[in-house]
N, C-alpha and C positions, 0 to 999 in steps of 0.2 A: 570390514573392507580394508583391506592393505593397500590398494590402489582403484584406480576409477580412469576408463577410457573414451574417448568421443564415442565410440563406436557403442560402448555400452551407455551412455546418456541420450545419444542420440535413438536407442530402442527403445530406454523407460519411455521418454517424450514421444514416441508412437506407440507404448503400450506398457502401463507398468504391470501389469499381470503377466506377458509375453517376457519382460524384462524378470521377473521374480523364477518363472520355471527354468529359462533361460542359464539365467546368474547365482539364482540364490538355490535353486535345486536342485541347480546342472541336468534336466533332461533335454536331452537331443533333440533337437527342434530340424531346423534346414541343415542337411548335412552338406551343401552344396550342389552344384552340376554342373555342364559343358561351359558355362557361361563362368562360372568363377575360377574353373581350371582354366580357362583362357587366360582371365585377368589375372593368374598367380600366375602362366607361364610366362606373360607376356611384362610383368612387373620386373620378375625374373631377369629379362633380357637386358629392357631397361639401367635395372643397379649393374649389371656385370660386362653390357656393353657400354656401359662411360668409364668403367674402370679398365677395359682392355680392350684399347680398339681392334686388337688382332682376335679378339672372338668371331665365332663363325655363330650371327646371333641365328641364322636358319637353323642351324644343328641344333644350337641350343633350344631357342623355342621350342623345337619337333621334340627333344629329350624331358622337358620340363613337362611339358602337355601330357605325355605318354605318360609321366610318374602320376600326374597328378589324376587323370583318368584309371589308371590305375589303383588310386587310392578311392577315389569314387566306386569302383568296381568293387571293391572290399565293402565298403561301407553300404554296399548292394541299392545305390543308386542305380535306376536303367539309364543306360545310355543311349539316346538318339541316334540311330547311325546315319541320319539325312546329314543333318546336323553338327556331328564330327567330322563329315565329308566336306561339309562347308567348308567348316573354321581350319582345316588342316591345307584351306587351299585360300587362307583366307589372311593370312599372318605375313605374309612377304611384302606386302606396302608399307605396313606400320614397321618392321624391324629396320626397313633400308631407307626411313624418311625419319624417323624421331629425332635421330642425332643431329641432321641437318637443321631440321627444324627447332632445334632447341639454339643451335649454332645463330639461324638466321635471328630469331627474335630477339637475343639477349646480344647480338652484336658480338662479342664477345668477352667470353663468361669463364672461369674460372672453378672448376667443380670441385666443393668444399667437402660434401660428403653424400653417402645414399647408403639407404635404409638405417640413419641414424636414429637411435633409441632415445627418446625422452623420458625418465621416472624422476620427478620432479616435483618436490614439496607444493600441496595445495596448502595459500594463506588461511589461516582459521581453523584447518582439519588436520586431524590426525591419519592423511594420507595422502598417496602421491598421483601424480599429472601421469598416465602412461600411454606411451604411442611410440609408432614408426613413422620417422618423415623420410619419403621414398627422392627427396633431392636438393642440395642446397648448393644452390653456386654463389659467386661473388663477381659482379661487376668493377668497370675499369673507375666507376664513381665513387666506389666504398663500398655501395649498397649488398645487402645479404637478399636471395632470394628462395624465398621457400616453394616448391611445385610438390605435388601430389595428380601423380598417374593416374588417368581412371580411363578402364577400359569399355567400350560404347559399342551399338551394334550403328549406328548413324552420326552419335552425335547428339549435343543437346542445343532445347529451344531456348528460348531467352527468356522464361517462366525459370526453369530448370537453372541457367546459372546467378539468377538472382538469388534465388530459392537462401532466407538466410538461414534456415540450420544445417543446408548442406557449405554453407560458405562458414559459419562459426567451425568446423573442423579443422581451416586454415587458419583462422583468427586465433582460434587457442593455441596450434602448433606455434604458430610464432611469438605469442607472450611466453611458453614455457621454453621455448627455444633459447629465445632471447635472453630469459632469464638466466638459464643455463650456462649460455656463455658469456654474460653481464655487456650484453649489447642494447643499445638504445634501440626502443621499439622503432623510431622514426627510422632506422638505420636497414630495418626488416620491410621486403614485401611477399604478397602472397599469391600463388597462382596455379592454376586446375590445368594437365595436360592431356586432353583427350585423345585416346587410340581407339581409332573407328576403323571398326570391323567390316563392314559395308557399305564404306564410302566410297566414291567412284574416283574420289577425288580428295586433297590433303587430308589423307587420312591420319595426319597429330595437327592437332589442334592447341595450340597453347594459348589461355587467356589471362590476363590480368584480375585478381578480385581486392576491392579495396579493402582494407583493414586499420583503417584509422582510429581513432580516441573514441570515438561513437561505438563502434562494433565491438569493438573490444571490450568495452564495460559492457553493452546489451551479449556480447558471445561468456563473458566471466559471470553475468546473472542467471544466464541459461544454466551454465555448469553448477552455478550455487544455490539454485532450485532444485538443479535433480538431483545433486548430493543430500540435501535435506532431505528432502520426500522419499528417496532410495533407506535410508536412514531413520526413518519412522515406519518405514515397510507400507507405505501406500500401495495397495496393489490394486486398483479400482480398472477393472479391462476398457478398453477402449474400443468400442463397438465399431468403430468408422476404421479401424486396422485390421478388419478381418481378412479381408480379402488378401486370399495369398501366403494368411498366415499358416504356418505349418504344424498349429496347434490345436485350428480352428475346426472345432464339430469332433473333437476327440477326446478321453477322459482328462486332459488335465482343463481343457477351457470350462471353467464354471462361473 
């Protein structure tokens, strides 16, 4: 292992068999669909419309989508056409509110960077912390604020933003962040910006999640659990991750 990312700790911890074909075998598991080319177009718009407000983010979305469906099409995903018909009528709320909406909650904010690379030494291992953090601005207080885009077809319930190994993604971003640029944790916060695809109504959603001295040792145990276990090559499947899996009832699930 040369590096280790949420996204890949967060599948062992739903499935370290799923995680071994995945990572350690590299067979092609979920090659993607309509629903993840949304969230790359729409990520897309995001970093390049706070860095130029003169983008025309409509053009863009529609050009990002198209590539990205495009590459689904290769990868001979079927395409929904109900479904593309939706979303292609379905993106103009969230491009022409995010900005604002980022504007109104942070009062004003100071945008430090977007789509910033994290590969950052883990303590104890012979490897590194690796991620993108999709937005960092900086307040009139001092404070650093870290946000991660997630695009939604409604919206989530208050199970959902609780949920902590979906909120330990933010808690790590910001201790290797932090680390990174030798900023005091208390000086960092962390926060989920939901783009709702079928909302009738504030379709960005920005919320606060805490990440204090608690979480952060309970989000740093999590990651030094599944580096162990990842590292002894535990592959034991997880019968309750079936559903949905894209391995499940075919030769490699045994």
């Amino acid at each position: 292992m040369a590096h280790v990312s949420y996204s890949e700790i967060k599948l062992w911890h739903e499935c370290p068999r799923k995680h071994k074909l995945q990572y350690i075998d590299k067979i092609d598991g979920f090659k993607g669909n309509l629903h993840t080319a949304f969230g790359t177009a729409m990520h897309s718009v995001c970093e390049h419309g706070l860095l130029d407000e003169n983008l025309d983010r409509g053009k863009h979305f529609l050009e990002e989508f198209a590539k990205e469906v495009a590459s689904l099409k290769a990868k001979e995903v079927e395409i929904e056409p109900k479904l593309y018909e939706q979303m292609v009528g379905q993106y103009e709320p969230i491009v022409s509110s995010f900005r604002e909406e980022l504007d109104n909650y942070f009062e004003d904010c100071e945008v430090i960077s977007t789509e910033e690379k994290l590969y950052e030494d883990m303590e104890g291992h012979d490897l590194k912390f690796k991620g993108f953090i999709d937005l960092v601005v900086k307040t009139k207080d001092g404070k650093y604020h870290i946000l991660d885009w997630k695009t939604t077809s409604w919206g989530w319930n208050a199970r959902r933003k609780a949920d902590k190994i979906v909120n330990y993604q933010l808690t790590l971003y910001k201790v290797f962040w932090a680390k990174k640029h030798g900023i005091p944790l208390d000086m960092v916060e962390t926060h989920f910006g939901l783009l709702k695809r079928t909302a009738k109504k504030d379709n960005t959603e920005i919320f606060r999640v805490t990440s204090g001295p608690t979480k952060v040792r309970n989000a740093l145990t999590f990651l030094e659990k599944a580096v162990i276990n990842i590292k002894r090559k535990l592959v034991i499947k997880n019968r309750l991750s079936c559903k949905g899996c894209a391995f499940y009832k075919t030769q490699h699930c045994g």
